[in-house]
N, C-alpha and C positions, 0 to 999 in steps of 0.2 A: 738822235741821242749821241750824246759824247762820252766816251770813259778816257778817264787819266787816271796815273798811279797817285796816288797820295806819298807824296814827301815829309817822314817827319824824319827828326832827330835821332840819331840812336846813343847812348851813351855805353859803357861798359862797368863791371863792377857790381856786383851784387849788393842785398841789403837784406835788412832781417824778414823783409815779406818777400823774397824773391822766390817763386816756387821750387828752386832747389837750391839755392840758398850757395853754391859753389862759386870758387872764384875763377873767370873767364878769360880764356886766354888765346889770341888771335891765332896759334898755330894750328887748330884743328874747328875752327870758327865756320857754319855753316857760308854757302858765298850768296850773298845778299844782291838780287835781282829787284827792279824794280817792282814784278808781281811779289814781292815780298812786303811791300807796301798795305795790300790790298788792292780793292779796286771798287773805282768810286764812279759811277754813273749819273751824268747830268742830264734830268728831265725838263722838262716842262714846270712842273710843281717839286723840280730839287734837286735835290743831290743825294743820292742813295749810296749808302758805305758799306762792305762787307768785308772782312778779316781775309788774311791772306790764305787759311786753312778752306774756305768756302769752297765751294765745287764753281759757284758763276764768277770766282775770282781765278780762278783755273781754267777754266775757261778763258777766260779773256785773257789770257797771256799766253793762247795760242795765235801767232801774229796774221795767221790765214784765216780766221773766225772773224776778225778784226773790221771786213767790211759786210761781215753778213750779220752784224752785232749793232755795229753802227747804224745802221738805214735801216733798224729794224722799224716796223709801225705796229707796235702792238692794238693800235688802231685796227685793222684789217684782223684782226684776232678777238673779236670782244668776248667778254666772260659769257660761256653760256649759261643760259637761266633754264635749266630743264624746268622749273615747275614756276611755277605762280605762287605768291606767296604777299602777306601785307605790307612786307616792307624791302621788295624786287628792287628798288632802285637804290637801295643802302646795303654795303658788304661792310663788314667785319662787325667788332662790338658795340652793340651800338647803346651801349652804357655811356662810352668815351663823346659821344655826341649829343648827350643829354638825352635821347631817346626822341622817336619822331613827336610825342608831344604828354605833358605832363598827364598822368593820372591819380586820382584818389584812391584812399583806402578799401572804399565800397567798389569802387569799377575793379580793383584788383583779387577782387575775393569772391569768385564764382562757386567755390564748393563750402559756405556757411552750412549747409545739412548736413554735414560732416562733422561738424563741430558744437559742444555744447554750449561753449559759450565763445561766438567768433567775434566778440567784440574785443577777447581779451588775447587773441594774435597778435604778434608782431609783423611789423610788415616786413623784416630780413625772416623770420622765421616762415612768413610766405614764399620769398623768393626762393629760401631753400625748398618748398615743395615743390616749386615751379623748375627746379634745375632735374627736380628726382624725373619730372614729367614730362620737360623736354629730352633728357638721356633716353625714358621709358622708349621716348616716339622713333629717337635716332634708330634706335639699336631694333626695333620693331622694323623700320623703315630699311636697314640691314640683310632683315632678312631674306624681305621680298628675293625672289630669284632674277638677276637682272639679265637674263637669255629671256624671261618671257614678257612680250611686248606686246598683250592682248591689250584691249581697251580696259577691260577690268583690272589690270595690275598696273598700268598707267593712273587709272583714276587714281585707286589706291594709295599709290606711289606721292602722287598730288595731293591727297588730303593728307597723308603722313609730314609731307613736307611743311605744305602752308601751317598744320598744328605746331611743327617744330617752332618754325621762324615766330609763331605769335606764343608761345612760351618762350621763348630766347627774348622777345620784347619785353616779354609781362616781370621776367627776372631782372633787370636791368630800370625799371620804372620800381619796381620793390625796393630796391635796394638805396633809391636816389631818396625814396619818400623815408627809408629806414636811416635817413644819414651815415653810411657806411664807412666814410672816411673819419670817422670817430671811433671806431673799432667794434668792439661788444661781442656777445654769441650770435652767434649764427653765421658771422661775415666773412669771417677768412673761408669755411665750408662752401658758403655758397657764391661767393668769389671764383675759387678752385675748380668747382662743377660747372659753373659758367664758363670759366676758359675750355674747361673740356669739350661742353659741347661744341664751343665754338673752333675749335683744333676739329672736331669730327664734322662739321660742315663747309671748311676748307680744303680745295685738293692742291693748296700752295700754300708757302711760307703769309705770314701776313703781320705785318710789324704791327699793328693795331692789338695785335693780340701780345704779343712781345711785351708792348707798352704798359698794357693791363694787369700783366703778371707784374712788371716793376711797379706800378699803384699797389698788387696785394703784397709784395715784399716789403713795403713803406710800413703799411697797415700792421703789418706781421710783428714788425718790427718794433713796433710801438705799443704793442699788446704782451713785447718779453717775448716770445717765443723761442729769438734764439737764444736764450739762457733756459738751461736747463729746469725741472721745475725743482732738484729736490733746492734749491737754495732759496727758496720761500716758503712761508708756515703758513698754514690754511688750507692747501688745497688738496685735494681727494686724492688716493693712489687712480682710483679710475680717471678720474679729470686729468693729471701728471701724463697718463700714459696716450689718454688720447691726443691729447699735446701735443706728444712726442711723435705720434703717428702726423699731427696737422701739419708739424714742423718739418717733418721728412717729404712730405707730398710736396710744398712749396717746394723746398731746396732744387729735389727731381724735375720739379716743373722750370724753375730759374735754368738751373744748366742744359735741358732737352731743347727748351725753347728757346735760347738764345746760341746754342751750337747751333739751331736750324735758321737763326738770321745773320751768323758768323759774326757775332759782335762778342763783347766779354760779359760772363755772366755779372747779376750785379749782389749773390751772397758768396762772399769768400769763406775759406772752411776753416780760415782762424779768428773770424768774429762771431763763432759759436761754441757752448760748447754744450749745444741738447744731444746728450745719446737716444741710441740706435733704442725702441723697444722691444718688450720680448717676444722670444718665438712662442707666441700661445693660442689656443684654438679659440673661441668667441666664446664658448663656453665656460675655460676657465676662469673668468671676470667679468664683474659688472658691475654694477654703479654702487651696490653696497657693498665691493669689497675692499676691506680694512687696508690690507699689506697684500702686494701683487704676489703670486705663485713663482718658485722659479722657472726662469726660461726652460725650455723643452732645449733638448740637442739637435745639430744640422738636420741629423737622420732624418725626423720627426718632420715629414712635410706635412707641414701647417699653412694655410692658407695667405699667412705674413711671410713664408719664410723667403717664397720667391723675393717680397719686398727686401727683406733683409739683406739675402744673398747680392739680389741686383746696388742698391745700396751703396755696400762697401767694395763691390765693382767700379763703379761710377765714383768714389771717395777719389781713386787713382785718376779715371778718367778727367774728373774736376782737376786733379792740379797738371795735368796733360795739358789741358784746356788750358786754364791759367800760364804756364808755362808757352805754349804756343802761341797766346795772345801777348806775351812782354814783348816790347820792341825794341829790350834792348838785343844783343846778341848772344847768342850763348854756343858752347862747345857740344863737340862730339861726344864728352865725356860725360855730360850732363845727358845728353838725351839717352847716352849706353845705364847710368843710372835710372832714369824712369823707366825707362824701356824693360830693367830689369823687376822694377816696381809692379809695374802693368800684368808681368807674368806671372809673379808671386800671387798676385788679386786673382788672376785666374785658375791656378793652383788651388788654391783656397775654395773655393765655389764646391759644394758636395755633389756626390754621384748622381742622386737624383733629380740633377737639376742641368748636370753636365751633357754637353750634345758630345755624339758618339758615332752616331750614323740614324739615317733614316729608318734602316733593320732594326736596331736596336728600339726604335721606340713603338714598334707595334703593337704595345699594352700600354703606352701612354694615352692618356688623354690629349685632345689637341688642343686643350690651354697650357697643358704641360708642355707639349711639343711649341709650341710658339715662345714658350716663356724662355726653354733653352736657347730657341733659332736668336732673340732679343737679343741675351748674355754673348751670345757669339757675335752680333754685329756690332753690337757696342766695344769689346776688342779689337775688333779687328780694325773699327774708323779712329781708335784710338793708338793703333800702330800705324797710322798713315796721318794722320793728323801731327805725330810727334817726330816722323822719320821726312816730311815729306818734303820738305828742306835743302836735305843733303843727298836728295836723287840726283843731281847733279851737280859735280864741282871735285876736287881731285880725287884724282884712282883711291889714294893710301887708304882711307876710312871709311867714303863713304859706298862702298860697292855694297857692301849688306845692307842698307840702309834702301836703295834701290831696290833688291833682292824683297826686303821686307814691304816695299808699299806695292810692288805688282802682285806678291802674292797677296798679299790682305788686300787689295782690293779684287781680284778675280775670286777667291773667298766671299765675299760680301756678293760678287752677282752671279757666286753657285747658288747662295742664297736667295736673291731675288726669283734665279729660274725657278728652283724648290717651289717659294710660296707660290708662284703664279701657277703651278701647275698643282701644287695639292690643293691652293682654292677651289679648284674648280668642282660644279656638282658632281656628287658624289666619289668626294673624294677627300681624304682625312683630314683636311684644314677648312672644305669648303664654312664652314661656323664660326671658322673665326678669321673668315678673310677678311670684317672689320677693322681688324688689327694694321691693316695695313696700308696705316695712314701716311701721308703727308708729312708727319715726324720718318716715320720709316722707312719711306721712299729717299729723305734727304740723306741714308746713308748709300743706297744706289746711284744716287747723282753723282755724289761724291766721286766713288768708286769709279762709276762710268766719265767721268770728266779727267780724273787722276792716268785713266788709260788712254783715252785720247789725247791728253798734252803728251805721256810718251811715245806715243808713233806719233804725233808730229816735231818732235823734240827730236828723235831719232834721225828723221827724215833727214833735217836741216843736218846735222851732225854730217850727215852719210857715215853714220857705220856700218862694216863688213856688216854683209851678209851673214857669213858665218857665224859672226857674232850671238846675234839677235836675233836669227831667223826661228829658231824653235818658239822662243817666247813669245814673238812676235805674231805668230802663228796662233797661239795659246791664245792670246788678247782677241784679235780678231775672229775668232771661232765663237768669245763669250761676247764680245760686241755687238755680233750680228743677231744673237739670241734677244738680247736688251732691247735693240733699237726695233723688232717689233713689238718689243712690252711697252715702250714707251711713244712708239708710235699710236697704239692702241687708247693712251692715255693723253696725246694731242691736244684733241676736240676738248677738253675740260680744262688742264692744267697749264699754264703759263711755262714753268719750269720742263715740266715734258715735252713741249715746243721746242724752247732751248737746246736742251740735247739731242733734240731729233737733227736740228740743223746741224748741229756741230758733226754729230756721224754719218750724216749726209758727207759732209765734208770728210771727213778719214776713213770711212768706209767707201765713199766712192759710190752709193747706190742713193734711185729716185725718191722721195717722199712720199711714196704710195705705199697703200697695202697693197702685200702681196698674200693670194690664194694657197700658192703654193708653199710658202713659209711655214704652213702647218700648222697656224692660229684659224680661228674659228671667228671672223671678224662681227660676226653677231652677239659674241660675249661682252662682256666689260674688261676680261683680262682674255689672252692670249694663251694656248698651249704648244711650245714648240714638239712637234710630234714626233721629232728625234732626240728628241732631249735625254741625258742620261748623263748625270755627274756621278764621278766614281766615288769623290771626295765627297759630297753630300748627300746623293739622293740615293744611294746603291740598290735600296728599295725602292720596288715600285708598287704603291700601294693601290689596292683597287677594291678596297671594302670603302660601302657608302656609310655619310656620316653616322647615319641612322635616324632614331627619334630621340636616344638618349643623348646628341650631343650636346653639348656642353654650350651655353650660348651666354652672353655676357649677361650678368647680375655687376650691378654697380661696384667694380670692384677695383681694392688698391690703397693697401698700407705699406710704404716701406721707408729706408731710412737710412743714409749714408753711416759708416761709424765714423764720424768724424771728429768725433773726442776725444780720441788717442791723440789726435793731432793737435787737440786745440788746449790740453792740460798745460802744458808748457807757456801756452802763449796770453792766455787768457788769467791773469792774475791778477785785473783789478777788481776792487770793490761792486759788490754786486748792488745792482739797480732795480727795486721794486718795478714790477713791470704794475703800469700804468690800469690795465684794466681788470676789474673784478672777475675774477674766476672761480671766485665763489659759485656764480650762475653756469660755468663751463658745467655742473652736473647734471643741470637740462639740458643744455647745448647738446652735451654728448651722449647724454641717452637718444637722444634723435639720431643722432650719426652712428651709434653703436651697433646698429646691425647693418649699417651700410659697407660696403668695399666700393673702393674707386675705381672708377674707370679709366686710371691712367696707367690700362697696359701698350703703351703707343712704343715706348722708346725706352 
């Protein structure tokens, strides 16, 4: 395997789509390295690209990693298949592959007794069942305890799975037979649920899935979505609003899923101009209601509000994102602008949603607790993703800038330690250690890659001692914590490989588990049994989850505010969007008592 940097052009000068839109001036200009490029890997079957913000682009412009990256054989590593399943020798969606072979409307319709008359189903209104029943199995398959490794929780395990994988088929053959790529009800829904699942039977990034979300942005797109609804006549305040909910879930999913393949999303936040919906409970609206109620206030946690709050979090985030992906150059002065953006967003986020300390949430719920831990990682990869540039290059400006992305990233893997350890059974996260997916892990890599290029960054430097020595310290203390979480996580994931090698490398220790580390190698996750962050965890909780906890129901509506941003920009004539929504009032009676399951990121 080869990496080179990617050489493009860079220009200067702003334009009216520039994410800060300031004019750029070589005096305080971040200094442009060739990992500033990115980093491009040549395979076998290509050439794989990733943004210079990426963690495995960080990586690789450690120049010590360089021959343990190169001669890697991900051969000698093959995916493992814990379970058996119909279609074992196909990974990712396999909609994008036509599906292993066509079927009919009757082969795909096993529960007609359910129905009074199943002649007059759709076949997208099937696959939407088939998304609710592949999620049902995941999140069932979740549960199981993965410390117990009897034959009966194996079997278990294996029929949970092989069900998954043959509803993840039967969704994807629905949807081919429903012509989806012409839009209608049911499709962007069962679209969305489909990538979900497929994000929750991933323990790595998977560009297949990437791909598929840019097919439903097409789709989305062609259906109006991102035009608000009130600027066409006919359709229901309930249809409008569910809309606004469909149209926030995409956006979410565009920017989560393509920060975790380091590429640039593909909906900008000035080619929309759908607002945020309201903060309201399910009860106050439904399909026959006239004129919507007004929104409720922050206080009022409502079961959207999380969506909401995260949202207009993530509104900053997106133009972060955008802004770190331009390749023109830009100043100190621009990034001290967003950077003050970012904070303001976080400001803004209400008390009950605000992380405080682990004491403080001991009458939380642990979806509320995870929802806050979210809100916090997604700042903190968003101060490190905007600063992480100017860690190195002269004293005058950029030393906060340095200052800012080692604390945000040892931030990010107090975090990691936290969930690894209140996952564990009985223990206040263990219910919704689902959460902590694959999306979630890619801000730990991050983080943990971001610290690794600085000790060996440092190294090369030779700076004083003196200097560096406390912080340095600091790093390696959270390093050694990680690289047993991610050792743990080896045996499954590609990318936990990755990092394990690399802090082989800067930590100096063997690729083995170790007993005495403190981890339980019989689990699925690790507990360092000295663990104790003062900054995160200060409590140590030891009430088991119980029976009441809280375990996912298909949930997830939220919604950037990004209309504030797009009133200005968005002034032309508006475009009938192409599909009847008159029928969005079935559509969304169906989805109206669902919540999404995209609390990943």
């Amino acid at each position: 395997m080869q990496q080179s940097s990617v050489n493009q052009g860079q220009h200067g000068g702003g334009t009216p789509c520039s994410p800060v839109g300031s004019t750029r001036s070589p005096v305080d200009t971040a200094v442009t390295t060739p990992a500033d490029y990115g980093s491009m890997q040549s395979t076998g079957g290509g050439a794989n690209y990733v943004g210079s913000s990426h963690w495995a682009a960080v990586l690789d412009g450690i120049a010590e990693l360089k021959d343990h990256f190169d001669n890697e054989e991900e051969a000698s590593h093959p995916d493992v298949q814990s379970v058996e399943s119909p279609a074992a020798d196909m990974t990712g969606p396999q909609l994008l592959y036509g599906c292993p072979k066509p079927a009919s409307k009757d082969e795909i319709r096993p529960y007609e007794d359910f129905w009074d008359d199943p002649s007059a189903v759709s076949p997208l209104w099937l696959g939407l069942l088939f998304t609710i029943m592949c999620l049902a199995t995941q999140f069932e398959k979740f549960r199981l305890d993965p410390g117990v490794q009897s034959p009966a929780a194996l079997s278990m395990e294996r029929d949970l799975q092989k069900m998954a994988d043959t509803y993840r088929l039967r969704i994807g053959q629905c949807l081919v037979l429903g012509n989806y790529t012409k839009g209608g009800p049911y499709v962007l829904e069962t679209l969305m649920l489909y990538i979900a699942a497929e994000v929750f039977s991933s323990t790595d990034a998977e560009i297949d899935i990437w791909i598929l979300t840019g097919n439903t942005v097409q789709i989305a797109l062609h259906m109006g979505y991102h035009r608000d609804p009130k600027h066409f006549k006919g359709m229901s305040s309930f249809a409008a609003e569910m809309r606004r909910r469909v149209w926030a879930t995409l956006v979410e999913m565009d920017l989560v899923l393509s920060a975790q393949m380091g590429l640039p999303r593909m909906i900008k936040q000035w080619q929309t101009d759908t607002q945020e919906p309201s903060n309201l409970q399910d009860s106050d609206f439904d399909k026959t209601t006239v004129e919507m109620p007004p929104s409720r206030p922050d206080t009022d946690l409502t079961p959207i509000l999380y969506r909401l709050v995260k949202a207009r979090l993530m509104t900053t985030v997106g133009y972060i994102w955008d802004f770190a992906a331009d390749v023109r150059p830009y100043t100190y002065t621009e990034v001290e602008r967003m950077d003050h953006k970012l904070d303001e967003a976080r400001k803004s986020i209400p008390d009950c949603l605000r992380w405080h300390s682990f004491a403080r949430c001991i009458t939380d719920s642990p979806q509320n607790i995870m929802q806050k831990v979210v809100l916090e990682t997604l700042f903190y990869r968003a101060k490190i993703v905007l600063h992480r540039k100017f860690m190195f290059g002269p004293p005058a400006n950029f030393a906060d800038s340095k200052r800012i992305v080692l604390e945000s990233a040892l931030k990010l893997l107090d975090y990691q330690h936290m969930l690894q350890e209140e996952t564990q059974p009985f223990c206040q996260l263990y219910q919704e250690r689902w959460r902590v997916s694959s999306l979630v892990n890619h801000d730990f890599l991050l983080a943990t890659s971001i610290l690794c290029f600085y000790l060996q960054n440092t190294k090369r430097e030779g700076m004083q001692v003196s200097e560096s020595a406390p912080m340095d310290e600091t790093i390696l203390v959270s390093l050694r914590k990680s690289y047993d979480i991610w050792l743990q996580s080896s045996n499954s994931s590609k990318e936990a490989r990755k990092v394990v090698k690399a802090l082989t490398v800067v930590l100096g220790v063997s690729n083995t588990s170790s007993t005495d580390s403190g981890f339980d190698s019989s689990m699925s996750f690790g507990v360092p049994s000295g663990y104790a962050s003062s900054s995160i965890n200060d409590y140590q909780s030891e009430i088991p989850a119980g029976l009441g906890s809280q375990f996912p129901v298909l949930d997830g509506t939220m919604m950037p505010n990004w209309a504030t941003f797009a009133d200005d920009l968005l002034a032309a004539p508006m475009a009938t969007p192409s599909n009847e929504w008159q029928a969005m009032d079935e559509t969304v009676d169906t989805m109206g008592s669902l919540t999404w399951p995209w609390n990943l990121q």
